[in-house]
C-alpha positions in Angstrom: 0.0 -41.0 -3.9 -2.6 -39.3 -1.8 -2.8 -35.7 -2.1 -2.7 -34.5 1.8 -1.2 -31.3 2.6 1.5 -31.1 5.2 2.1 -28.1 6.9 5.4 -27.1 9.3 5.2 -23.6 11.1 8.3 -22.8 12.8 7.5 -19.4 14.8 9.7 -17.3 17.8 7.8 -16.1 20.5 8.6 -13.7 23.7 9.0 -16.5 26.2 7.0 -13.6 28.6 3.9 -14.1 26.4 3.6 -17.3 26.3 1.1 -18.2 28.9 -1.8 -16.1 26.5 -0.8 -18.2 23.6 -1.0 -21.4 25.1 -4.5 -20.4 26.1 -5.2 -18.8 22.5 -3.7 -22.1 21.6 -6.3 -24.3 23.3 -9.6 -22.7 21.8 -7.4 -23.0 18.4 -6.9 -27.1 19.0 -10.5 -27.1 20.4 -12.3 -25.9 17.1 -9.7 -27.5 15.0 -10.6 -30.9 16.1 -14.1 -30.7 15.1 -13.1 -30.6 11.3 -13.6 -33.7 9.5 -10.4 -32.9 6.8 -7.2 -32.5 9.6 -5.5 -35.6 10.8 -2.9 -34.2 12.7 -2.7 -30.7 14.6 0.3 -31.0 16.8 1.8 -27.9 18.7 5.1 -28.4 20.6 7.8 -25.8 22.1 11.3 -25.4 23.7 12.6 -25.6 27.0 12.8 -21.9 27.3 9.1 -21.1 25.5 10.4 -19.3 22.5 10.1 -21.9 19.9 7.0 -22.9 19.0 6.5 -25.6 16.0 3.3 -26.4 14.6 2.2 -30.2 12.3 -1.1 -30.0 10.4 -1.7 -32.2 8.0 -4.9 -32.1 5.7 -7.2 -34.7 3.3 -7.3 -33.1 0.2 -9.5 -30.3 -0.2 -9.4 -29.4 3.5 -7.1 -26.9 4.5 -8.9 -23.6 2.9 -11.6 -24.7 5.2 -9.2 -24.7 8.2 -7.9 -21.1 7.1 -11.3 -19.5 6.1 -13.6 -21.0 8.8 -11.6 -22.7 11.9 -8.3 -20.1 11.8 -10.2 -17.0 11.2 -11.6 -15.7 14.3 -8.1 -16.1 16.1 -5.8 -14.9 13.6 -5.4 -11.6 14.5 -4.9 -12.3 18.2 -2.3 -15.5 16.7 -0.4 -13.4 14.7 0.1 -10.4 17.3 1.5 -12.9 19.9 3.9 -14.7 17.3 6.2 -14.4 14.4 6.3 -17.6 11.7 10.1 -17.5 10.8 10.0 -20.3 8.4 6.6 -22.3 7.0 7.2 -25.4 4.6 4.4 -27.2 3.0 4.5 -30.8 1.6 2.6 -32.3 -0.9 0.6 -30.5 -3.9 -1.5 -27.5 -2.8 -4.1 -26.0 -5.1 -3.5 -22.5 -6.3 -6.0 -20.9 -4.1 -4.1 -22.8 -0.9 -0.6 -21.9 -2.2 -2.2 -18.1 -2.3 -3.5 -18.2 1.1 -0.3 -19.9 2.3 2.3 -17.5 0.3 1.1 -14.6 2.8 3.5 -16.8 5.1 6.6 -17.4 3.2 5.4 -20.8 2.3 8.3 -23.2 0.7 7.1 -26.1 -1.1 8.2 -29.1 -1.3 6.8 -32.0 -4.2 6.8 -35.8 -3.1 8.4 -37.9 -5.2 8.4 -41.1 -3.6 7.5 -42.6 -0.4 3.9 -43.4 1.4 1.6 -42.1 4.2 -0.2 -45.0 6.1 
């Protein structure tokens, strides 16, 4: 098995704000899809613009990259707009990652069987 890292953000947001998050949002997808290591970077919300869900998924060895370099600069402005209400992570995450993804409630979750084409 490969050793990608899957990440699901489940996060609430005041449906009032959501207009500066999708635009936060852009420059976000916009840096993120100059990095060579993510292979997916999905966003998608509700009807009513209060549920936000993010899919990233990662080569190995390319998610601290995303956090320390890509994330950064907007993570303040990010995490004043919305709250992550649940974050599950799949696949096997170093130490450092599960320590940088801890700070957000991370559950993981091992794969035991299965494939990724």
């Amino acid at each position: 098995m490969n050793n990608e890292i899957i990440c699901v953000f489940k996060l609430s947001l005041d449906s009032n704000l959501f207009q500066n998050f999708e635009k936060l949002v852009a420059n976000i997808v916009n840096a993120t899809q100059k990095e060579p290591g993510t292979l997916t970077y999905q966003y998608s919300v509700n009807h009513e613009k209060n549920i936000i869900h993010i899919i990233e998924r990662y080569k190995e060895n390319s998610l601290l990259s995303h956090i320390d370099t890509t994330f950064s600069p907007f993570a303040d402005e990010f995490l004043s707009l919305v709250k992550i209400t649940e974050l599950t992570v799949y696949g096997n995450p170093s130490a450092e990652e599960k320590s940088r993804l801890d700070k957000f409630g991370a559950q993981y979750l091992t794969p035991f069987n299965g494939f990724s084409k």
